[in-house]
C-alpha positions as CSV (number, residue, x, y, z in Angstrom):
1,X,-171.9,-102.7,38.3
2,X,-174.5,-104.9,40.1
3,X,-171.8,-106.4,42.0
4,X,-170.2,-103.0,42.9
5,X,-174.1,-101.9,44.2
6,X,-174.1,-105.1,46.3
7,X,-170.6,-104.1,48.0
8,X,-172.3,-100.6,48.8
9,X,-175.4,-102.1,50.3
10,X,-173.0,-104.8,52.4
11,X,-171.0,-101.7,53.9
12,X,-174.1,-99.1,54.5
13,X,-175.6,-102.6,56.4
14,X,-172.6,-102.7,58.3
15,X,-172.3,-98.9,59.0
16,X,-175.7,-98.7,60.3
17,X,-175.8,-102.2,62.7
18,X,-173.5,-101.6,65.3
19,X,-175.3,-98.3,65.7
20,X,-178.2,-100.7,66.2
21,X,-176.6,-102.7,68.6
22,X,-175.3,-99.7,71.1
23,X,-178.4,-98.3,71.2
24,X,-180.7,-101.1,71.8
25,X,-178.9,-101.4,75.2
26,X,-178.2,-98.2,77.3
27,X,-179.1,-94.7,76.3
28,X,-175.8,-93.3,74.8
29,X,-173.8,-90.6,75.6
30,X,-174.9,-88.2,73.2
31,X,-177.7,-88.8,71.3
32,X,-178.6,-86.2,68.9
33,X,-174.7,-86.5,67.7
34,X,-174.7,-90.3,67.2
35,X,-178.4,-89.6,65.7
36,X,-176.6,-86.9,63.2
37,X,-174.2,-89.3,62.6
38,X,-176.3,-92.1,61.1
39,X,-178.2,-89.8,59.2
40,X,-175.2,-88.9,57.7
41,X,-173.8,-92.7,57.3
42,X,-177.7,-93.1,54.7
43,X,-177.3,-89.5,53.0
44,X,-173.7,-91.1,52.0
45,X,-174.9,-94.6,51.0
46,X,-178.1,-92.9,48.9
47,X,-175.5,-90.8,47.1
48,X,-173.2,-93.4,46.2
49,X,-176.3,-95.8,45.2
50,X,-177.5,-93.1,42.9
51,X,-174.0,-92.3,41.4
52,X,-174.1,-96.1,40.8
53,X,-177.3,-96.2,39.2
54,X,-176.3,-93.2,36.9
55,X,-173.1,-94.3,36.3
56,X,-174.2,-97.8,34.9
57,X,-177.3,-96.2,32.9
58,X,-174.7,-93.9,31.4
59,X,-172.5,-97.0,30.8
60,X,-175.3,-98.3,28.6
61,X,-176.1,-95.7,26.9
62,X,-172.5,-95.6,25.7
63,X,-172.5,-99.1,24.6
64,X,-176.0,-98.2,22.5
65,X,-173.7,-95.1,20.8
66,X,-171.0,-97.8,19.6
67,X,-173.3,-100.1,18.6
68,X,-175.0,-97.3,16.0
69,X,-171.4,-97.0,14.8
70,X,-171.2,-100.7,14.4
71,X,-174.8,-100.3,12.5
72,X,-174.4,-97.6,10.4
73,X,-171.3,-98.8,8.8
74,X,-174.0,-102.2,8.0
75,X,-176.0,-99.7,6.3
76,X,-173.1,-97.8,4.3
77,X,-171.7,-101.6,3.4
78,X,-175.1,-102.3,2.0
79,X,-175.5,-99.2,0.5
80,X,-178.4,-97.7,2.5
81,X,-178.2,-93.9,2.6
82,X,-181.5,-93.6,4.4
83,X,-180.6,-95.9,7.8
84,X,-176.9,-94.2,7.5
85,X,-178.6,-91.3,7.8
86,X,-181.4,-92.2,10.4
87,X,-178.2,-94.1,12.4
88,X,-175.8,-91.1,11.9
89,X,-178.5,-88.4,13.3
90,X,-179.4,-90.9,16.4
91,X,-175.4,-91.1,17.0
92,X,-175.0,-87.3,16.7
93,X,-177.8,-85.9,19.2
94,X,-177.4,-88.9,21.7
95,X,-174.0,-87.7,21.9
96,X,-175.0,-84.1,22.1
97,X,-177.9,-85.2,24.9
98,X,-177.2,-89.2,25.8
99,X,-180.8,-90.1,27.0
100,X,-183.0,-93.5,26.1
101,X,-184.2,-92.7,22.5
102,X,-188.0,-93.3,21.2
103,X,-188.8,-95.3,19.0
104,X,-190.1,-93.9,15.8
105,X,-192.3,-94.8,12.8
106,X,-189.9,-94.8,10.2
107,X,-187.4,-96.9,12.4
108,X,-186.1,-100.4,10.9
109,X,-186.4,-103.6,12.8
110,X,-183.2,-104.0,14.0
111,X,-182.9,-100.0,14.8
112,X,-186.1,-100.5,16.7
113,X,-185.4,-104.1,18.6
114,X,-182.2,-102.1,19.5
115,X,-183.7,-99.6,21.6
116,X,-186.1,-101.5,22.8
117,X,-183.1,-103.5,24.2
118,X,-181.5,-100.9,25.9
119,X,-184.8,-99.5,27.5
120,X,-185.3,-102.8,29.0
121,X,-181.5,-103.2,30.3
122,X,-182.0,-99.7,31.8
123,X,-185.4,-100.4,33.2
124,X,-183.6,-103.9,34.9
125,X,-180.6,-101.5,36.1
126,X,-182.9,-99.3,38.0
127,X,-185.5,-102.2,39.3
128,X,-182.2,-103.9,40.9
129,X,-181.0,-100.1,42.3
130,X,-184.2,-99.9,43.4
131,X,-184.8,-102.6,45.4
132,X,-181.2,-102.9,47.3
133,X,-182.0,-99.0,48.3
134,X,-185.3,-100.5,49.6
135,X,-183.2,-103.4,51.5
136,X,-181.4,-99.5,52.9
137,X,-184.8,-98.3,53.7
138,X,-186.0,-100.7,55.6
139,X,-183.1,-101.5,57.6
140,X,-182.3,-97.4,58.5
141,X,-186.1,-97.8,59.6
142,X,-185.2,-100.5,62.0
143,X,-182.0,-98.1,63.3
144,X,-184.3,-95.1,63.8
145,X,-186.4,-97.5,66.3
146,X,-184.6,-97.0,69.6
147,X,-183.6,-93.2,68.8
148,X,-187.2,-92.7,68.7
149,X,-188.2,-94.6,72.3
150,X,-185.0,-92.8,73.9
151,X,-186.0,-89.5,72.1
152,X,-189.3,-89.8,73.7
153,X,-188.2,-90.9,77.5
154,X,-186.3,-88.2,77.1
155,X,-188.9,-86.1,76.5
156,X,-187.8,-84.5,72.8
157,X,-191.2,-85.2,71.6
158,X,-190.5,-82.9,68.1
159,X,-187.5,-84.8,67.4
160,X,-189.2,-88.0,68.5
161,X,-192.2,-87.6,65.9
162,X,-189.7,-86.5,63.0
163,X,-188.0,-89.6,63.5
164,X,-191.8,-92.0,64.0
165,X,-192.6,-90.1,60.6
166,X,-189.3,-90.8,58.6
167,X,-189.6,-94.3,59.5
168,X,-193.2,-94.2,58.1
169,X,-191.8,-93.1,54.7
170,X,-189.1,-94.6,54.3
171,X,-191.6,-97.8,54.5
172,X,-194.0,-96.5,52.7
173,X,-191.4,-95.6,50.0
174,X,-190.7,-99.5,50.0
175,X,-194.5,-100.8,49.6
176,X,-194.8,-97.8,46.5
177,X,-191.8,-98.6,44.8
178,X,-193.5,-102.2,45.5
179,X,-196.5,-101.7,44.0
180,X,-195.5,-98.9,41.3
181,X,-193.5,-102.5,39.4
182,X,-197.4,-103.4,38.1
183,X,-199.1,-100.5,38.3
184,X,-199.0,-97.5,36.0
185,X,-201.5,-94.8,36.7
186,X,-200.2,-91.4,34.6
187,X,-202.7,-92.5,31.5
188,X,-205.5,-91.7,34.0
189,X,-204.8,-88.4,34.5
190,X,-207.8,-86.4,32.7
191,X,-206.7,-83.7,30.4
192,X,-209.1,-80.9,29.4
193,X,-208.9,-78.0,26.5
194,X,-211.5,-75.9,27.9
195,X,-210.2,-72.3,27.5
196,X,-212.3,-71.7,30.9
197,X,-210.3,-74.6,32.9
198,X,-207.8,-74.6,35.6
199,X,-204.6,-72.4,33.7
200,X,-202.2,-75.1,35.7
201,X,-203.6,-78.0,37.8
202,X,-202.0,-81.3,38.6
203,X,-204.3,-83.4,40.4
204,X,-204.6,-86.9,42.3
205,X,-207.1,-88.7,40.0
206,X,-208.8,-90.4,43.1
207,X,-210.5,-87.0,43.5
208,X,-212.9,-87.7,40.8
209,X,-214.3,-90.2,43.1
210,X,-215.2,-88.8,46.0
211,X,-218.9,-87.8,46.3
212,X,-219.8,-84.2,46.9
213,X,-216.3,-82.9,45.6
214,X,-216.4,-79.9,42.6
215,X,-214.8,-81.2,40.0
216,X,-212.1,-78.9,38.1
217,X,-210.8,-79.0,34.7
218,X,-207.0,-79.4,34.1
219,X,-205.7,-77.7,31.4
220,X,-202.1,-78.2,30.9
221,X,-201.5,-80.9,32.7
222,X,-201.2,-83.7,30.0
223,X,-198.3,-85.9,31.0
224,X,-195.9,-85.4,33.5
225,X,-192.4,-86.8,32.8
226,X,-191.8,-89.2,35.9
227,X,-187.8,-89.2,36.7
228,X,-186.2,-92.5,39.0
229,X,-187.8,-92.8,42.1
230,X,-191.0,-90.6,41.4
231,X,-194.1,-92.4,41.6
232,X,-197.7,-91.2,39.8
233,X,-200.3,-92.8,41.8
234,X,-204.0,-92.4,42.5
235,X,-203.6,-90.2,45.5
236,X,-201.1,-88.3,44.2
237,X,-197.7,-87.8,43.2
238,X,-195.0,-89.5,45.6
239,X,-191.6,-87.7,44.9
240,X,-189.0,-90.0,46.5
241,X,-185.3,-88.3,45.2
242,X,-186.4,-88.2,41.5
243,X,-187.9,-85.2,39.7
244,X,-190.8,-84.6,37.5
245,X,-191.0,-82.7,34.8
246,X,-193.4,-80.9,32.6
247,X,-192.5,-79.1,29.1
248,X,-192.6,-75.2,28.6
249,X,-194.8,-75.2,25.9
250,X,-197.2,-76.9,28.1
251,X,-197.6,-73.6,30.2
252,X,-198.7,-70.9,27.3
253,X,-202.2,-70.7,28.5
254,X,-200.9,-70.0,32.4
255,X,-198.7,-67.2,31.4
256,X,-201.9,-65.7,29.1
257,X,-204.1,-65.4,31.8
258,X,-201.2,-64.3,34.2
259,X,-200.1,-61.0,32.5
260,X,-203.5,-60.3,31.3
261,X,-205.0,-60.4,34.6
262,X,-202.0,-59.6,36.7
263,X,-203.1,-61.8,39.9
264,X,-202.0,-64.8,41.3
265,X,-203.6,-67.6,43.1
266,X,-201.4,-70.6,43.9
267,X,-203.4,-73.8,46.4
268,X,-201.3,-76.8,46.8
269,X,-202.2,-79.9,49.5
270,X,-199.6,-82.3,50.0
271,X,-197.5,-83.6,53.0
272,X,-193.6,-83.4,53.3
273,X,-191.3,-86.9,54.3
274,X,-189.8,-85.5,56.7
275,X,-190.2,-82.2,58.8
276,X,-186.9,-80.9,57.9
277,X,-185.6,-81.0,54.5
278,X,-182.9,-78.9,53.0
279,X,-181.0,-76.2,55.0
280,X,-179.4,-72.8,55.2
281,X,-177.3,-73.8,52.0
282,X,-179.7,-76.0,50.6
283,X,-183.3,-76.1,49.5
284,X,-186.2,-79.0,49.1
285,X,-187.9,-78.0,45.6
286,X,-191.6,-79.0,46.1
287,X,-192.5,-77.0,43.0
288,X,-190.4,-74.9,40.7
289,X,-191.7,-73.0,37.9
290,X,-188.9,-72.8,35.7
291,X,-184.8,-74.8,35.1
292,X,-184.3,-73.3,38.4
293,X,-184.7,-71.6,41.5
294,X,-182.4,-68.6,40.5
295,X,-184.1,-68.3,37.0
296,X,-187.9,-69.4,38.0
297,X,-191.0,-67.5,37.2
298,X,-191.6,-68.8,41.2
299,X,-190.7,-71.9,43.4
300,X,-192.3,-73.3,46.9
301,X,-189.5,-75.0,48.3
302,X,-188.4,-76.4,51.9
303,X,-185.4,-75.1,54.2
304,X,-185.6,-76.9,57.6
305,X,-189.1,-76.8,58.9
306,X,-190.0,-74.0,56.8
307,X,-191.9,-73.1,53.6
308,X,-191.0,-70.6,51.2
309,X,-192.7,-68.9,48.2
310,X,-190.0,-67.4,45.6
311,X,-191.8,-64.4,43.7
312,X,-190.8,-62.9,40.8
313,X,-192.2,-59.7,39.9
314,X,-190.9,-56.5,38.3
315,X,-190.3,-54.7,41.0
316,X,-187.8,-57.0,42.9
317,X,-186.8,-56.5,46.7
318,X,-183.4,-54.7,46.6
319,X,-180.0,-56.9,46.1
320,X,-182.5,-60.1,45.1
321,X,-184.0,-61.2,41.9
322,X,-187.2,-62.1,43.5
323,X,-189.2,-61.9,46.8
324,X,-189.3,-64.7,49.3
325,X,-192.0,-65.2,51.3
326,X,-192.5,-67.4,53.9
327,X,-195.5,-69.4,54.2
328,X,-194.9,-71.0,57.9
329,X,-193.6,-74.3,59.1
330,X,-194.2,-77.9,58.2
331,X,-195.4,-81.3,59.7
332,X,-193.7,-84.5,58.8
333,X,-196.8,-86.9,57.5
334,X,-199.6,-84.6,58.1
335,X,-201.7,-83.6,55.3
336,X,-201.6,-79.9,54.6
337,X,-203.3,-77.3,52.4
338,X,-201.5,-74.0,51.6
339,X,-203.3,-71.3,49.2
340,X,-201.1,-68.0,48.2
341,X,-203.2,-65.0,46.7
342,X,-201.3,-62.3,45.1
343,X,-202.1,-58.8,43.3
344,X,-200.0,-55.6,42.8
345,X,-199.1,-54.8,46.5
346,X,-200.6,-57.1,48.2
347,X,-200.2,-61.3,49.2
348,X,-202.3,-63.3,51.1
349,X,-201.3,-66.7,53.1
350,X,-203.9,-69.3,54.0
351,X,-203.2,-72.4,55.8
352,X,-205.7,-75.1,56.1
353,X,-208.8,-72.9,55.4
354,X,-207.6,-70.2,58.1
355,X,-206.2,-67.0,57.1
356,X,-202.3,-66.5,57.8
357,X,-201.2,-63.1,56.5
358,X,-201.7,-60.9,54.8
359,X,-198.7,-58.6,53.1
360,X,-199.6,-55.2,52.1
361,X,-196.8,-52.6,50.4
362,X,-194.0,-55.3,50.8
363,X,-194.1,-56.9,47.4
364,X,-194.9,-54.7,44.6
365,X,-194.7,-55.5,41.0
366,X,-196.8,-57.1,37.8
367,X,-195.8,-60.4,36.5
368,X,-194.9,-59.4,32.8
369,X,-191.2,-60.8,33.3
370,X,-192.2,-64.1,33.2
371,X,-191.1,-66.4,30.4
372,X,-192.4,-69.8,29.1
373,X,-189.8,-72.0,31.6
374,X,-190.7,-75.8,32.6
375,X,-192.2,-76.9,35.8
376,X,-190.0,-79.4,37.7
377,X,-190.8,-81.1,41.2
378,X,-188.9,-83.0,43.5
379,X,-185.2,-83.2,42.3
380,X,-182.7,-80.6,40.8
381,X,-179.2,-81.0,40.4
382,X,-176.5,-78.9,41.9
383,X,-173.7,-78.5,39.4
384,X,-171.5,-77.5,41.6
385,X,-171.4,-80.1,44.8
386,X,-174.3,-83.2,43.7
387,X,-173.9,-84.3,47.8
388,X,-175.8,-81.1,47.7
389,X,-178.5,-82.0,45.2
390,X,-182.0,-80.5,45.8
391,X,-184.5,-83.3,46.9
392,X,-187.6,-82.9,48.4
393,X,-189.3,-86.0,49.6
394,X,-193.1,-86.3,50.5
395,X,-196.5,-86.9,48.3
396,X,-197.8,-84.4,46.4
397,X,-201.7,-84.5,46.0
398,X,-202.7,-81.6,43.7
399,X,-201.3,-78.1,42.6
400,X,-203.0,-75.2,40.7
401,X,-202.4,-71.9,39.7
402,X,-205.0,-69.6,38.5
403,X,-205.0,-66.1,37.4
404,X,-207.7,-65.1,39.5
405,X,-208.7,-63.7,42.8
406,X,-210.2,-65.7,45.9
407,X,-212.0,-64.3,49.0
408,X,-212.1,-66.1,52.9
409,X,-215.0,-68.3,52.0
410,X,-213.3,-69.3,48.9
411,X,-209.8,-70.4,50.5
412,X,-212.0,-71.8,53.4
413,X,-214.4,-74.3,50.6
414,X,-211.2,-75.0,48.9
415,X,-209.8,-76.7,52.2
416,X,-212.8,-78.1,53.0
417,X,-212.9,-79.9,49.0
418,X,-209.3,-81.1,50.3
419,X,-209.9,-82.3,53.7
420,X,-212.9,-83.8,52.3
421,X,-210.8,-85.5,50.3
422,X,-207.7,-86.8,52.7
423,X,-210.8,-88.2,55.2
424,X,-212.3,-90.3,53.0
C-alpha cells in the first residue's frame, strides 16, 4: 500500500510540473482555466491519497478481525470461556463498527499487546500518508507561485490574494503536521462543572495567558475526538480535511439552558484556508451541531466566499427544514470574529465588534425541536459521491454557545477579548 501511495505522489509530481514549467515562462493563454485545471489535478491526488490511507487502515483492521479468530480458537483449545468470550464480543462489534479498539482493564497480555500492535501500524500508516501529502503541499505551493505574480500583473488582486493565502496554508499545514508528531496539546484543555459556565465553549488554551483577558469557564468541552489531519494546538484547532468530534451526551447542559430560556447566542473567531470553500452543491462544515447538516439542531458552514447560519426552529421557512441565514463573506487568512444573537422573531449579526443585521419577523420559532445530536467540525462524508466530501480547511480558535442575550457593548468587548488575543 506504501508503494501504491508513492506511485500516486510520483504522478500528482508529474501532473503538476509541466504546469510549472509553462508558466514560469510567458503568461498563458488562459489563465483562470489552466489555474482551474491544476486545482483540479491536487483535489484528485488528495482524494486518491485519502482513499489510500483509508483503504490500508481498513486493510489492518481486517487482518486484527482474523487474528481474534486465530485467538479465540487458542482460548476455546485451552478451555478459556472468559477470553472466548472477551475475543468473540471484540470480533462481533469490530465487525458491526471496524474502528482501533481500546484497550481495557480486564484485557490479557496478548489481547492487549495485540491492539496495541495495530494502533501503532495504523499510527505508521497515517505518519507515512501524511508526510507524502506534505511532499503534495509543498510542491502545489511552488505551482501556485507564478499564477499568483501573473494574477497580480494582471491586476486580479482577489484572485491573486486567494492564491498568496492558499500557499500560506498549505505550508503552514506542513510545519503543523510537523510539529503536531511531538506535541500533544488536547490534555490542556481546561474542563469546568460549574452549572453557571459557558453551556458549549471550545477554546484555544493560549487564551489563559494573555494578560487583561476575562477568563470563561468551559463546560462541556472535555475532549474532543481529533480525526486524520485535525490538529489541537495552543492557538486553536487547525482542521486540515479531518473532522472532530464531540459526543451527544456531552451537550445536555446546552440543550437545558436553550429550551428553558429560548435565546441563542453563538460567537465564534477563527480564519478559513482559503476564501472559497465548498460551492453551490457543496458546503464547508465549520461547525455542525448534529450527524448532519440536514438533521442538525444548527450548522455555520462555507459555500464560496460566503457564511451561513442553518437554524432550526419550530416554525421552519416554507418548503425547508430550517432557516439559513447568511452571515456575510469571508477572508482567506484573516482573523475573524462572528457573534449571532437570536430570540423568538428576531436575529442579530455582528462581525468583528460592528453590528451587521439585524432580522426582525423573518425567522420565527422556539428551539424545543432540538435533540441531544453530536457536534462535528471540519469533515463530513457524502455517502453519495465522497469526491464531494464536506471539508472545511482553516483554524478554529474558540466557539461558544450560550443561552443568553447580549447587547452592542457586549458583542463589541467580546471582539475586543478576541482581537486582544490574535495581537498578542
Amino acid at each position: 500500500m506504501k508503494r501504491t501511495r508513492n506511485a500516486l505522489l510520483t504522478v500528482a509530481l508529474g501532473a503538476l510540473l509541466p504546469v510549472f514549467t509553462l508558466h514560469a515562462q510567458e503568461a498563458p493563454l488562459d489563465l483562470e482555466q489552466e489555474y482551474k485545471r491544476v486545482q483540479g489535478i491536487y483535489t484528485t491526488q488528495v482524494n486518491q491519497f485519502e482513499e489510500s490511507y483509508a483503504s490500508e487502515k481498513q486493510e489492518l483492521l481486517k487482518n486484527f478481525i482474523v487474528s481474534l479468530v486465530r485467538v479465540e480458537q487458542t482460548y476455546k483449545d485451552e478451555g478459556n470461556l472468559d477470553g472466548v468470550v472477551l475475543t468473540r464480543q471484540l470480533r462481533e462489534a469490530m465487525l458491526l463498527e471496524p474502528q482501533i479498539p481500546e484497550n481495557l482493564e480486564n484485557d490479557p497480555a496478548a489481547l492487549r499487546e495485540m491492539k496495541d500492535t495495530l494502533r501503532a501500524n495504523v499510527k505508521e500508516a497515517k505518519a507515512a500518508a501524511q508526510k507524502e501529502l506534505d511532499t503534495l503541499n509543498v510542491k502545489f505551493a511552488q505551482v501556485l507561485e507564478p499564477y499568483q505574480r501573473e494574477f497580480t500583473r494582471q491586476g486580479k488582486f482577489d484572485t491573486a490574494i486567494e492564491i498568496r493565502d492558499l500557499r500560506k496554508f498549505l505550508m503552514g499545514n506542513e510545519q503543523a503536521s510537523q510539529s503536531s508528531q511531538s506535541q500533544n496539546t488536547g490534555s490542556q484543555l481546561v474542563v469546568s462543572r460549574d452549572p453557571n459556565a459557558v453551556p458549549f465553549l471550545m477554546e484555544a488554551p493560549d487564551f489563559q495567558k494573555v494578560p487583561g483577558i476575562t477568563q470563561r469557564k468551559p463546560m462541556v468541552l472535555l475532549k474532543p475526538q481529533a480525526g486524520d489531519h485535525t490538529v489541537i494546538q495552543q492557538n486553536g484547532f487547525s482542521l486540515r480535511r479531518g473532522q472532530m468530534r464531540i459526543a451527544p451526551e456531552f451537550q445536555k447542559p446546552l440543550l437545558q439552558k436553550v429550551k428553558q430560556n429560548q435565546m441563542l447566542n453563538i460567537e465564534f473567531g477563527f480564519f478559513t484556508g482559503a476564501s472559497w470553500q465548498g460551492g453551490d452543491a457543496n458546503y464547508a462544515p465549520l461547525f455542525v451541531f448534529g450527524k448532519d447538516v440536514d438533521s442538525c439542531n444548527m450548522a455555520i458552514i462555507q459555500r464560496k466566499r460566503q457564511l451561513y447560519l442553518y437554524l432550526r426552529t419550530t416554525t421552519p421557512p416554507s418548503g425547508r427544514p430550517f432557516h439559513i441565514v447568511p452571515l456575510g463573506g469571508v477572508a482567506a487568512d484573516r482573523a475573524q470574529h462572528v457573534q449571532v444573537i437570536y430570540r423568538s422573531g428576531e436575529l442579530t449579526v455582528y462581525r468583528n465588534g460592528e453590528l451587521r443585521e439585524t432580522i426582525r419577523g423573518k425567522i420565527n420559532g422556539l428551539m424545543n425541536n432540538w435533540t441531544e445530536q453530536p457536534v462535528v467540525l471540519g469533515f463530513l462524508p457524502n455517502t453519495e459521491d465522497p469526491a464531494l466530501n464536506h471539508i472545511w480547511r482553516g483554524n478554529l480558535h474558540f466557539f461558544s454557545i450560550q443561552a443568553s442575550l447580549d447587547s452592542a457593548r457586549g458583542a463589541s468587548a467580546n471582539f475586543n477579548r478576541y482581537a486582544a488575543y490574535m495581537s498578542r
